[in-house]
C-alpha positions in Angstrom: 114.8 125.7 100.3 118.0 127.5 100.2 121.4 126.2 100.4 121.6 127.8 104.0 118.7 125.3 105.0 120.3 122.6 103.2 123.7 123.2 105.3 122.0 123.3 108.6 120.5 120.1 107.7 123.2 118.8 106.8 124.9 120.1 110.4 122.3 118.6 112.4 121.4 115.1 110.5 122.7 113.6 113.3 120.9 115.4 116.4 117.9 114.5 114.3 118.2 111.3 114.7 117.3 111.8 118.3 114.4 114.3 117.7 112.8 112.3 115.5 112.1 109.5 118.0 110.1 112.2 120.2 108.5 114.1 117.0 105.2 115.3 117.7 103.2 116.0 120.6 102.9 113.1 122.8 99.4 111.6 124.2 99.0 111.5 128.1 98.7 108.8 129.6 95.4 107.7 131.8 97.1 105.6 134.0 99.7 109.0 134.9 97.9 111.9 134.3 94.6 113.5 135.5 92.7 114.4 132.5 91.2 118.4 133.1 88.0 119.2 130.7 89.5 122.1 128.5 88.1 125.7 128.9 85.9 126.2 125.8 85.7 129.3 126.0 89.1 130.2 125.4 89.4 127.8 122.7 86.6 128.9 120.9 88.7 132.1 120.7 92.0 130.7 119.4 89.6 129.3 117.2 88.0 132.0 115.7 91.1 134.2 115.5 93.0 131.2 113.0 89.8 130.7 111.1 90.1 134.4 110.3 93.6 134.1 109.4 93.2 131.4 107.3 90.2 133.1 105.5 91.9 136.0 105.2 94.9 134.7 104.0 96.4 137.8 105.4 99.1 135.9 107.8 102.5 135.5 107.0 103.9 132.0 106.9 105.8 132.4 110.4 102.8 133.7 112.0 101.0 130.6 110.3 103.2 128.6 111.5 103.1 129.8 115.3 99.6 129.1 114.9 99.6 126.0 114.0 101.3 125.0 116.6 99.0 126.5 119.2 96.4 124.4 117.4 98.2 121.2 117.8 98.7 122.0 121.7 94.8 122.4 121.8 94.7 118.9 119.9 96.5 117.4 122.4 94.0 118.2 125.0 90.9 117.4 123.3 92.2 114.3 122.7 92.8 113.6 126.1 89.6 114.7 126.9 87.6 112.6 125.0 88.3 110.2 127.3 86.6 112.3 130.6 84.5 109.7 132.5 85.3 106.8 130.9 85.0 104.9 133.4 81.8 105.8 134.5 80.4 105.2 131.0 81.4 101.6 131.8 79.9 101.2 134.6 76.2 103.3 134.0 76.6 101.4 130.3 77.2 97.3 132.4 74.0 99.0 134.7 72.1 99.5 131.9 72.9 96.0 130.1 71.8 94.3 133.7 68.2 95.3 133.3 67.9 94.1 130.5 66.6 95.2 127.2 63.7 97.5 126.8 60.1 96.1 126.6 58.4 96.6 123.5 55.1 98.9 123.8 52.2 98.2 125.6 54.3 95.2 127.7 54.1 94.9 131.7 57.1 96.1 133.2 57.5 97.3 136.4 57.5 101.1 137.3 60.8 100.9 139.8 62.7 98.9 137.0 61.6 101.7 134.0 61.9 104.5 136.2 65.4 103.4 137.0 66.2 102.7 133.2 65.2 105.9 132.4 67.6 107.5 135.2 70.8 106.0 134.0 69.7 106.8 130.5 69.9 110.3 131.3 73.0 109.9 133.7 74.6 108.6 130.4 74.1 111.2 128.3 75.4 114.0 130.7 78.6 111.5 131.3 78.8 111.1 127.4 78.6 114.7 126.9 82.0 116.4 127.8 83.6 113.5 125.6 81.0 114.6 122.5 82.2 118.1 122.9 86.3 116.9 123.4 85.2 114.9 119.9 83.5 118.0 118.4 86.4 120.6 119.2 89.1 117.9 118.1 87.9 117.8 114.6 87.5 121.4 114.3 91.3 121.5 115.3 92.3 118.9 112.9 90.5 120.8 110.2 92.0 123.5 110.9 95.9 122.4 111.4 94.9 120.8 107.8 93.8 124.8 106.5 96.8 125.8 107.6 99.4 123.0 106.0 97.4 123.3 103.0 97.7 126.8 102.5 101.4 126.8 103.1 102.2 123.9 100.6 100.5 126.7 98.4 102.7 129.6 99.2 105.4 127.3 99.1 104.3 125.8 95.1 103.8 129.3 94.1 107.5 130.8 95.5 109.1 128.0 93.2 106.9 128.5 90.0 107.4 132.5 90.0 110.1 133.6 87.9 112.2 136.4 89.4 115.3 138.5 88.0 116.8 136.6 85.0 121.3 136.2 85.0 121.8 136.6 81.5 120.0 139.8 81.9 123.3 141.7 81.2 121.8 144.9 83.6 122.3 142.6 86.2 126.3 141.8 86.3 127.0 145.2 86.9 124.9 144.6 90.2 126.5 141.4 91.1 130.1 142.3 90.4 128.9 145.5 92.6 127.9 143.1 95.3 130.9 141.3 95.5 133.6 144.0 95.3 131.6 146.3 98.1 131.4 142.9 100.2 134.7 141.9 99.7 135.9 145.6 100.5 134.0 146.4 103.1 135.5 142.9 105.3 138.8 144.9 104.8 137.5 147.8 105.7 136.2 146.2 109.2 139.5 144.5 109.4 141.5 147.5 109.1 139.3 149.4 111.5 139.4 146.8 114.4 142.8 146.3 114.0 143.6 149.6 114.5 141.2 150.3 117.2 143.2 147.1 119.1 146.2 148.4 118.5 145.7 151.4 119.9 143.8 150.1 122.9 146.5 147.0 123.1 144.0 144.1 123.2 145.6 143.1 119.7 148.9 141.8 121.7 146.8 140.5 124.5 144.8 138.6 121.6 147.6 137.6 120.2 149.4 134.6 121.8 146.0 132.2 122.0 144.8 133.3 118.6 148.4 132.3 116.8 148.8 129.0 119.5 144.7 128.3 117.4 146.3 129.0 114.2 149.1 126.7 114.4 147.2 123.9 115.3 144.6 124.1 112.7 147.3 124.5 110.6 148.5 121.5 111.8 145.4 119.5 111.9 144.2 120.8 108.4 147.8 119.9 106.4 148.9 116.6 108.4 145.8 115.7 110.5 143.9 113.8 107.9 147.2 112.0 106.5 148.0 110.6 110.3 143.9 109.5 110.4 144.6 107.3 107.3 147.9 105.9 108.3 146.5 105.4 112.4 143.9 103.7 110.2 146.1 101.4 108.2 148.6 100.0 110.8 145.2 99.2 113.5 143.2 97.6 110.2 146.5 95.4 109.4 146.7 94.1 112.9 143.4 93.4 113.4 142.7 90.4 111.8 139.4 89.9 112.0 136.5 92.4 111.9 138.8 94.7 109.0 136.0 96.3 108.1 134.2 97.4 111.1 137.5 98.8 111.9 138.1 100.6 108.8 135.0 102.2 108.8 135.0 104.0 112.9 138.7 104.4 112.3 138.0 106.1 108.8 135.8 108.6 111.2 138.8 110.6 111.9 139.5 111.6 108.7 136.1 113.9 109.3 136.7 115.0 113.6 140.6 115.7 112.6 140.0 118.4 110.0 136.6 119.3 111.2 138.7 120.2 114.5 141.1 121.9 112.4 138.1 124.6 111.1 137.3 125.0 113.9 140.4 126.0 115.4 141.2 128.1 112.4 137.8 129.6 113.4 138.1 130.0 117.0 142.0 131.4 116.3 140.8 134.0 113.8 137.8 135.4 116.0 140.1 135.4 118.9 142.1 138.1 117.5 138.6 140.5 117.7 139.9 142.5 114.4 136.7 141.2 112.4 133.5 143.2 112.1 129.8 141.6 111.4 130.4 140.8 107.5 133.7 138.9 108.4 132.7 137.3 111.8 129.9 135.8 110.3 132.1 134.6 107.4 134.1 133.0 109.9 131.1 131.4 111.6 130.3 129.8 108.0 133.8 128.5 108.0 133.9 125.2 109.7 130.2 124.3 108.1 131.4 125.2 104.7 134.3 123.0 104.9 131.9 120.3 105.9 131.1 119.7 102.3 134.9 119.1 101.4 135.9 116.9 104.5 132.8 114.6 104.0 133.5 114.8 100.6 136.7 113.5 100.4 136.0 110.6 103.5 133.1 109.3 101.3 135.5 109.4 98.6 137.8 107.1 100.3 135.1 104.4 100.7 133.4 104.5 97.2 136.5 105.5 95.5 139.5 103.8 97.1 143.5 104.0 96.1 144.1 100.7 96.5 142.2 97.8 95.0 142.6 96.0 98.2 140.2 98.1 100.5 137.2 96.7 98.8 134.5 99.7 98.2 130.9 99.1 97.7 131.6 99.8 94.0 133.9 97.6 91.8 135.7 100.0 89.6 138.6 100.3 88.1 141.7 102.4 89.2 141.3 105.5 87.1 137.3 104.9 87.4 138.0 105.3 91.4 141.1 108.5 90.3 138.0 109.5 88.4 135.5 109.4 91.2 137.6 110.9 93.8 138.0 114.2 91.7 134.6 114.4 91.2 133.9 114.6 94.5 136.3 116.8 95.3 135.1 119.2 93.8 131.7 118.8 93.9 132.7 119.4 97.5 135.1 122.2 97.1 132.0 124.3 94.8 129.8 123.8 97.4 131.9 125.4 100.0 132.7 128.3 97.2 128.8 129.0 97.4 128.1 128.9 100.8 130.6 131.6 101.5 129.9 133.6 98.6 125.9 133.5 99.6 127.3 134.4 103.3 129.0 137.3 102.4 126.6 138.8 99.9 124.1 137.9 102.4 125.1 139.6 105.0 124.4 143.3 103.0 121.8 144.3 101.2 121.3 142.4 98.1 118.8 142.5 95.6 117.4 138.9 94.0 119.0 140.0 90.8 122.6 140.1 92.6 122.1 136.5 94.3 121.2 135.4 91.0 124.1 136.9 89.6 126.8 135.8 91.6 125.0 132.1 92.4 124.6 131.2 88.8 128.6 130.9 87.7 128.8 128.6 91.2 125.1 126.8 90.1 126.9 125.8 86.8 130.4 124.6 87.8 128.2 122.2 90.5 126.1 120.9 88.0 129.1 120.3 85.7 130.8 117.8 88.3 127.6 116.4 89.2 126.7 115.3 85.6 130.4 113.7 85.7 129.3 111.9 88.9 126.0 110.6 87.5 127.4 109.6 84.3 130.2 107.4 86.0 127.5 105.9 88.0 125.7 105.3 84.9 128.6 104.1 82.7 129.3 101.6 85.8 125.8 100.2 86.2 125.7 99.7 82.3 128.8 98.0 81.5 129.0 95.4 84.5 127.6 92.1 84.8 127.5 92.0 88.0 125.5 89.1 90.4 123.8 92.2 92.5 121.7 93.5 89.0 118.8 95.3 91.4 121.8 97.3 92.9 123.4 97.9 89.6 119.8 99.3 87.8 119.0 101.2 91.2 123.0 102.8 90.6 122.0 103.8 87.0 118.4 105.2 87.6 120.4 107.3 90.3 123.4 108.2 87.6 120.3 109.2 85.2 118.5 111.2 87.5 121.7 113.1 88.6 122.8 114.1 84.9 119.1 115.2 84.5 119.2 117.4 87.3 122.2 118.8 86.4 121.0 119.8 83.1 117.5 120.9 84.2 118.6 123.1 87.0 120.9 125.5 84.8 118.1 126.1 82.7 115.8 127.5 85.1 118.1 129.0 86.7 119.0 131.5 83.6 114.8 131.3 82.7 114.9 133.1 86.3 113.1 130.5 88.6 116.2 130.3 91.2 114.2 129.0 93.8 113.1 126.4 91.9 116.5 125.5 90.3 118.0 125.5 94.4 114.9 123.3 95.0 116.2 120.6 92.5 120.1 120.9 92.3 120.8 120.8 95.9 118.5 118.2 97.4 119.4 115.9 94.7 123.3 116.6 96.0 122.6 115.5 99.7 120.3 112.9 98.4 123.1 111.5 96.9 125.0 111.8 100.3 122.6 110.7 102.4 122.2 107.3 100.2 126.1 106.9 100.1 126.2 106.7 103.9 123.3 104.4 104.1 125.0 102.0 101.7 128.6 102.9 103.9 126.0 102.4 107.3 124.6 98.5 105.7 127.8 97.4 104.9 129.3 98.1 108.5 125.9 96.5 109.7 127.2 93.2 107.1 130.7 92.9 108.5 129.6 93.7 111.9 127.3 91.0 111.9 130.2 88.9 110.4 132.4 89.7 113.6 130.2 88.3 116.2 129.0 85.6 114.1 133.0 84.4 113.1 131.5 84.1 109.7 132.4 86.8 107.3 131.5 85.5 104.0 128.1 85.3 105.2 127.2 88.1 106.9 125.6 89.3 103.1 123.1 86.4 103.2 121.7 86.1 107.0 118.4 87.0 108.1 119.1 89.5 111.0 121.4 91.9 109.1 119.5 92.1 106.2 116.2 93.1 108.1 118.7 96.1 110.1 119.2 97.2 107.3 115.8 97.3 105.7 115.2 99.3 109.1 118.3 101.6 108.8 116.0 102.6 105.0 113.0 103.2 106.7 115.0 105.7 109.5 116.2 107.6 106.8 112.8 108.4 105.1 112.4 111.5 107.4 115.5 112.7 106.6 114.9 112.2 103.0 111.6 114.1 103.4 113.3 117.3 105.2 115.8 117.4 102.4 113.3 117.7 99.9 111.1 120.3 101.8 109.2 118.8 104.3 108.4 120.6 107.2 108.9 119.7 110.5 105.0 119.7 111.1 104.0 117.4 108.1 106.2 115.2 110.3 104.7 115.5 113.6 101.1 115.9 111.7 102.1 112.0 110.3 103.3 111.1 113.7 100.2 112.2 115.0 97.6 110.6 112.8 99.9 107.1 113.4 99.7 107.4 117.1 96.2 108.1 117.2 95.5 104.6 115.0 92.3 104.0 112.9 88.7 102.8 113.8 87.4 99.4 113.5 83.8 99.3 114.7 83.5 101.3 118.1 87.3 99.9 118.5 90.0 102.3 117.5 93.7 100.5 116.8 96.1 102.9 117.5 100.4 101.8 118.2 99.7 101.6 121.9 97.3 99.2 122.0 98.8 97.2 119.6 101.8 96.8 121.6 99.7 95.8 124.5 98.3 93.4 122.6 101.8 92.3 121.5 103.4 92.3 125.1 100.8 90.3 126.4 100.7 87.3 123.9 104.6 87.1 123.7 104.1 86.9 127.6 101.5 84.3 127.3 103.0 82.3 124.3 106.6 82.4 126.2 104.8 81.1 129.5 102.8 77.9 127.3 105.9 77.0 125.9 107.7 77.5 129.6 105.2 74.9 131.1 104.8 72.9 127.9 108.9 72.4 128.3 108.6 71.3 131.9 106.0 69.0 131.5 108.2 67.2 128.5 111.6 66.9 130.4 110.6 66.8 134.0 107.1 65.6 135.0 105.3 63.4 132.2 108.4 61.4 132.2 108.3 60.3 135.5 104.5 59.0 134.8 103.4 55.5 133.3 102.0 57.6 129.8 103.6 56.6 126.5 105.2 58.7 124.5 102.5 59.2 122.1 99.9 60.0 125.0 103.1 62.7 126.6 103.2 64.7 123.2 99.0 64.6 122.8 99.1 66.5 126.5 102.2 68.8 125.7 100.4 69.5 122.1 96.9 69.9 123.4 98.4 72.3 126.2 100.0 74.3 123.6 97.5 74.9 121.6 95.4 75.8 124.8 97.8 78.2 125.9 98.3 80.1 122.9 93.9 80.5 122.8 94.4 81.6 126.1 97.2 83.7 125.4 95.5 85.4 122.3 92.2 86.2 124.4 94.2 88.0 127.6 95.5 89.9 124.7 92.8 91.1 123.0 91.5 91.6 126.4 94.1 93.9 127.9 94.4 95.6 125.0 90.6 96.8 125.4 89.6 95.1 121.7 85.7 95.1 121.5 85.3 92.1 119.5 81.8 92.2 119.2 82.4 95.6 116.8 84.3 93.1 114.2 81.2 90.6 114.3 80.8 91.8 110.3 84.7 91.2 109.7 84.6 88.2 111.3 81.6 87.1 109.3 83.1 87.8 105.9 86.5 85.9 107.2 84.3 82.9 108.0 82.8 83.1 104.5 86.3 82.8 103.5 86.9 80.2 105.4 84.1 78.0 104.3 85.1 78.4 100.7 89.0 79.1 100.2 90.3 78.0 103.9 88.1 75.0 104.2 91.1 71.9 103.7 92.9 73.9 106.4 90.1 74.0 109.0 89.0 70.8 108.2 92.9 69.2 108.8 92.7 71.5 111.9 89.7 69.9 113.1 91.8 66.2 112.4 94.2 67.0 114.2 92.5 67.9 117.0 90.4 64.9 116.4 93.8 62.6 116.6 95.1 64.4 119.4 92.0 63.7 121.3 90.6 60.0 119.6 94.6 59.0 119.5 93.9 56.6 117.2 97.9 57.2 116.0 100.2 58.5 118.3 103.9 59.5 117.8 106.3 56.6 117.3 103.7 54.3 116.0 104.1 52.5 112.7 101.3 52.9 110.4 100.6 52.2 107.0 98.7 55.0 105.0 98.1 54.0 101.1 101.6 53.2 99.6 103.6 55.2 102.5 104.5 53.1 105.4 106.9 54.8 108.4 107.1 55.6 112.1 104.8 58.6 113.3 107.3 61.3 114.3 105.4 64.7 114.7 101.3 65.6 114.8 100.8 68.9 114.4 97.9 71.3 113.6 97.5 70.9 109.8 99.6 67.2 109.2 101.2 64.4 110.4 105.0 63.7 109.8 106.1 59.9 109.3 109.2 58.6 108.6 110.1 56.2 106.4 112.3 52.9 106.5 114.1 54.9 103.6 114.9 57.8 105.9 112.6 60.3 104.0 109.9 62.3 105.7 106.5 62.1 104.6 104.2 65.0 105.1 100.7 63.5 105.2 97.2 65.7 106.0 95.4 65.1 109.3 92.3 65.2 106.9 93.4 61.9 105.4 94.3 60.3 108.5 90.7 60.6 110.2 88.8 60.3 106.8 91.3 57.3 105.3 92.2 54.1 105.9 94.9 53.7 107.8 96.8 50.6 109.7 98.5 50.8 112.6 101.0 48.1 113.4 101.6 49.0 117.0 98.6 50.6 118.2 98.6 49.5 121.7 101.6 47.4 122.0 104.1 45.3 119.6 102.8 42.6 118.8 102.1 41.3 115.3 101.7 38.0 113.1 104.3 36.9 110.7 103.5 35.1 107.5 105.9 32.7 106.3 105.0 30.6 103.0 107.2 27.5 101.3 106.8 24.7 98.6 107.8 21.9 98.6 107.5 19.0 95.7 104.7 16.4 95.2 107.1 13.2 96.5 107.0 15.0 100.0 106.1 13.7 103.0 103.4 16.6 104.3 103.4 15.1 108.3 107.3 15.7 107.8 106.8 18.9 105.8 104.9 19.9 109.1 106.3 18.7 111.7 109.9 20.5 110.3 108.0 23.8 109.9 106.8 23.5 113.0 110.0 23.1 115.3 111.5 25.9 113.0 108.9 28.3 114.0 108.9 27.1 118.1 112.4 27.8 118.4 113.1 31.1 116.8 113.6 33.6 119.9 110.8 36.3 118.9 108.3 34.1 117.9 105.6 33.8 121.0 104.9 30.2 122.2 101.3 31.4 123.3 100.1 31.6 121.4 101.9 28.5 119.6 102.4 29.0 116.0 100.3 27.4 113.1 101.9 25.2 110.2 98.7 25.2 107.4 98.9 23.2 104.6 97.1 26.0 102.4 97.1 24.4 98.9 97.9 22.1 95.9 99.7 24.4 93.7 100.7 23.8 90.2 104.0 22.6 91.3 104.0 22.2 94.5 102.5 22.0 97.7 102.1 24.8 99.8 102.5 25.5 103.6 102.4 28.2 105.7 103.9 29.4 108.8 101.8 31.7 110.8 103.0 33.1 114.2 103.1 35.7 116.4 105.9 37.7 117.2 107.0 39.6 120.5 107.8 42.9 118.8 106.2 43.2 115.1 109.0 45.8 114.3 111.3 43.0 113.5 108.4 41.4 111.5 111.2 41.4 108.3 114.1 40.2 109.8 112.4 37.7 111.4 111.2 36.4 107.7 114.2 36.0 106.7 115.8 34.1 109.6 112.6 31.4 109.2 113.4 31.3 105.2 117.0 30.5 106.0 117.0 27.7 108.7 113.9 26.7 106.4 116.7 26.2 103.7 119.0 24.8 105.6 116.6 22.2 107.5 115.3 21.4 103.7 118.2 20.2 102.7 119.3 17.9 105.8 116.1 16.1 105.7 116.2 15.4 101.9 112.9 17.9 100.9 112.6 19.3 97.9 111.8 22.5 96.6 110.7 22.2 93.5 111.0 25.2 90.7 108.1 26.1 88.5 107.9 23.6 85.2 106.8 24.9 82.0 105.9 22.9 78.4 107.1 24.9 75.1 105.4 23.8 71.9 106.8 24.4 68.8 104.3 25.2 66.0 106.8 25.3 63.4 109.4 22.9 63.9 110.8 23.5 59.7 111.8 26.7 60.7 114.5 25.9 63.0 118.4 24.5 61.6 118.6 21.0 60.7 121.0 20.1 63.2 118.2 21.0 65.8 115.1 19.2 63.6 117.5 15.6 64.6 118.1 16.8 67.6 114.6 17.3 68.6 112.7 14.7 70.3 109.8 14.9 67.9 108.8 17.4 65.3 105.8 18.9 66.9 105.7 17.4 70.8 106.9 19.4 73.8 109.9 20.5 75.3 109.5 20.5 79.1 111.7 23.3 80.9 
């Protein structure tokens, strides 16, 4: 690729952008166009004649090329026609299914019903035929278009690995200087000749007035436009408050469409004055492209390397890193420019490979000087920070290394005499750089754009949505990544192609068009279940006599009906034959019986309690040591909450298998269980008769039925009672135990009953052990001490 190439590219990156959507040839469409059976005839001829070529190997590149492209045309068509009476095939193939399979030998069948099997057999093979020819003819093409590629990534391979006319041959710098002098001269020449020729016809002074009013304004533009970019930039980024940075960056556009207008005013102004012959007119043509690499030069500058410390580049250096940086690529820029109008002007003469190798190599050299400069700083940068964003810093240093590689690779091959191969490496790597450096510029304005309309700035680097436009704005630039690097246009299209034409599944082929079908029609389905499933949740099922748990079982179970339905119309309308992934789905359900099988089998449950409703959603249940409120049953678990406020994730599975109890299943009511001592010298009618009218008058205890004093037991110190009753709403089942125990308490005490406190007897064994104060004190030496 030579640096012309790489300038043109460089020119028209951005019209790509919009070429690239339509890259290669497009597929008609059934439902618009009327599909024609191809003349075979004629294609077997185009055929023929690039088979010959290819054999040969006789054809230039350009007439490879052209052919190629004649083939893809004919690719096109087959293609479409491989679809020819399609739907026909349908219909003879639903005829055929109707009658049934064939009879084996020797069975009775009648003659109408074979006779007539036998006719659509044959009717299907003459439908099936022009599409086993469209097949036939469309591989042949591909085979070809792959001849054809192939063959041209060999030309190409063996252009870079020849070695041509070395530059330290010193028999060669009398050619180059040569080259340059006549060149040089022979501008003046055509400049002295024209000018004359006007003057004497008097177009100069006609030429005059518009050509200087050009000059004066690029001269304008060129010396003062970019300083009144960057200070229009400055006073609109101080008084805009928020969104700084999206400004800075469209603003910062003006520092390229100023001085770009400026070249090509000074361009425009200089061919105006028609005194230039072909060498300089087309040196003038070069001017405004050539100065391309010094104007984006110095506006990427300004972002990765700015003045002041305040604007923030994607880069944290220092000061005289950033002086540093902005050098660099100045004239990194500035050589660049140097070659492409030294390559212009010995390019438009004749000029041998020695003299381009001549004059290129001095300019090959001073580029690969600043670019080492650049990829050490990068390096240098990405080594010595510690910086929170380490997968940036290590990509910035494998970048810094590769760049001072290729800048000390690409001088050597370039004296060894492999100049194509040396262009191949030195400028690609250049743009590459670019090309990356506005992606980064391109993600940062997606970041603080995103920070705008969100009114959150500091967060813009950690949200979903701009992260993922970003990972899109990478994969957009692959193309252009591939093109710099020497990809053709056709290895484009040919990917394009093989992507929009999908891959085969069974007798189903998958291609980008029916997958969006497929897509289209279950968001539409999905969207419409969730549509209906809202409806029925706010507006109808509240207006019915169904609890709440019964309300989310119907909205649940019609979800998960909808989205069935939903993925069937989809795999319907997009025309996927399900019975050709019988064997995929038979190794996906021997997956499923041994690695998926707790999933399916809390999938079944939940089904199970959606249908059963044994639990439904805002009951309290009791499941091992978790006990809570039932807040969500979805497909694979149940939620509950917790009296502690915690949510507990619990597997359908365990629900249906499990023991579980449900304190409201039904309705609210539940039993209370209140137990009390009291002491041996009570009276137990009393004891009773007390517990009794405590229990009857509490407001949530239910006097139907009436509650139940048992006198359950002769303890070891006391005599127990219990109150059992039944309350109105068994969610206050705790509260309610404690009001009982405290007007038990209080009651107690009024009527003179005792509570009595467990009574223990200590033993000592050892009563000598103890001082001698306590051996008086004691009551005996070895009796009991009651406690």
């Amino acid at each position: 690729m030579t640096l012309a190439r790489l300038i043109a590219l460089l020119v028209c990156l951005l019209p790509l952008t919009a070429t690239a959507q339509g890259i290669g040839p497009q597929l008609p469409s059934a439902a618009t166009t009327t599909v024609l059976a191809p003349d075979y005839d004629v294609w077997n001829r185009a055929a023929v004649r690039v088979e010959r070529a290819v054999e040969g190997g006789f054809a230039s590149t350009f007439a490879l090329e052209r052919m190629r492209a004649e083939l893809t045309e004919w690719r096109d068509k087959l293609l479409a026609a491989q679809s020819l009476n399609a739907g026909r095939i349908r219909t003879v193939q639903q005829q055929i299914a109707a009658l049934g399979a064939s009879p084996p030998e020797r069975a009775n069948e009648p003659a109408a019903v074979s006779a007539r099997r036998t006719d659509l057999a044959a009717q299907l093979a003459t439908l099936r035929a022009p599409g086993l020819l469209a097949q036939e003819a469309y591989a042949r093409a591909n085979g070809l278009v792959s001849e054809i590629d192939a063959l041209v990534r060999s030309r190409e391979n063996a252009r870079l690995s020849v070695a041509g006319p070395s530059p330290l041959n010193p028999e060669n710098w009398p050619l180059g200087f040569v080259a340059l002098w006549s060149g040089s001269k022979a501008v003046w020449v055509e400049v002295k000749a024209g000018l004359a020729t006007d003057l004497r016809n008097g177009t100069f002074r006609d030429n005059l007035p518009p050509a200087l009013a050009l000059l004066l304004l690029a001269l304008i533009l060129l010396l003062r436009g970019r300083i009144w970019a960057m200070r229009i930039q400055g006073w609109i980024v101080q008084r805009a408050g928020r969104g700084a940075g999206v400004w800075r960056f469209f603003l910062s556009l003006l520092q390229i469409a100023v001085p770009f207008a400026g070249l090509l005013a000074l361009s425009n102004g200089l061919l105006a004055l028609s005194i230039f012959g072909f060498r300089g007119t087309t040196l003038i043509e070069i001017l405004p492209v050539a100065g391309m690499f010094v104007i984006v030069g110095r506006w990427m500058s300004v972002h990765f390397f700015p003045s002041q410390e305040d604007d923030g580049g994607p880069l944290a250096l220092t000061p005289a890193q950033c002086r540093k940086g902005r050098r660099i690529v100045f004239g990194l820029g500035s050589t660049l420019m140097l070659g492409t109008l030294l390559l212009t002007l010995i390019g438009s003469g004749d000029s041998s490979a020695a003299v381009a190798a001549v004059v290129v190599l001095p300019v090959q050299f001073l580029t690969c000087y600043f670019l080492f400069r650049l990829g050490r700083l990068m390096e240098r940068h990405a080594r010595g920070r510690d910086s929170q964003n380490a997968y940036r810093d290590r990509i910035l240093g494998i970048l810094g290394r590769g760049a001072m590689l290729v800048a000390l690779a690409a001088p050597v091959l370039a004296m060894l005499g492999y100049a194509n191969a040396a262009e191949r490496l030195l400028y690609p790597s250049i743009i590459t750089l670019a090309l990356l450096g506005v992606l980064v510029l391109l993600q940062r304005l997606i970041f603080d754009t995103y920070g705008l309309f969100t009114d959150a700035p500091d967060r813009g680097r950690d949200a979903l949505a701009p992260m993922l436009l970003a990972f899109v704005l990478l994969l957009a630039a692959l193309p252009f990544l591939a093109l710099i690097w020497g990809a053709r246009t056709a290895d484009l299209a040919e990917l394009w192609t093989q992507f929009r034409e999908g891959f085969s599944m069974g007798e189903t082929r998958i291609s980008p068009t029916i997958f969006l079908t497929f897509a289209v029609i279950f968001v539409f389905g999905y969207t419409l279940t969730r549509l209906i499933q809202g409806v029925l949740r706010t507006t109808v099922l509240p207006k019915t006599r169904i609890d709440a748990g019964g309300q989310n079982a119907l909205v649940s179970g019609l979800g998960y009906i909808g989205i069935f339905l939903a993925a069937l119309a989809a795999i319907t309308g997009a025309g996927i034959n399900l019975s050709s992934l019988a064997i995929v789905a038979g190794a996906l359900s021997v997956g499923i019986g041994f690695g998926l099988q707790n999933i399916v089998s809390n999938f079944v449950s939940g089904i199970i309690l959606l249908i059963e409703r044994p639990i439904s959603q805002g009951d309290w249940i009791e499941v091992g040591d978790q006990m809570g409120f039932v807040r969500d049953i979805s497909v694979r678990s149940t939620r509950i909450e917790t009296f502690d406020r915690t949510d507990v994730i619990i597997p359908n599975a365990d629900l249906v298998s499990g023991q579980v109890i449900n304190w409201t299943r039904g309705n609210s009511v539940g039993r209370v269980i209140v137990s009390v001592g009291v002491a041996y010298s009570s009276d137990v009618d009393k004891v009773a008769t007390i517990l009794r009218e405590i229990a009857e008058a509490h407001p949530m205890v239910l006097l139907s039925p009436s509650p139940v004093v048992l006198f359950q037991a002769f303890g070891a110190d006391s005599l127990n009672f219990e109150i059992r009753a039944i309350l109105r709403d068994v969610l206050f089942v705790a509260q309610t135990k404690s009001e009982l125990n405290t007007e038990i308490a209080r009651r107690f005490a009024a009527e003179g009953v005792e509570i009595p406190f467990p009574q223990r007897d200590i033993w000592l064994r050892n009563p000598e052990v103890l001082p001698t104060g306590a051996k008086d004190d004691s009551p005996t030496q070895q009796g009991p001490l009651t406690a």
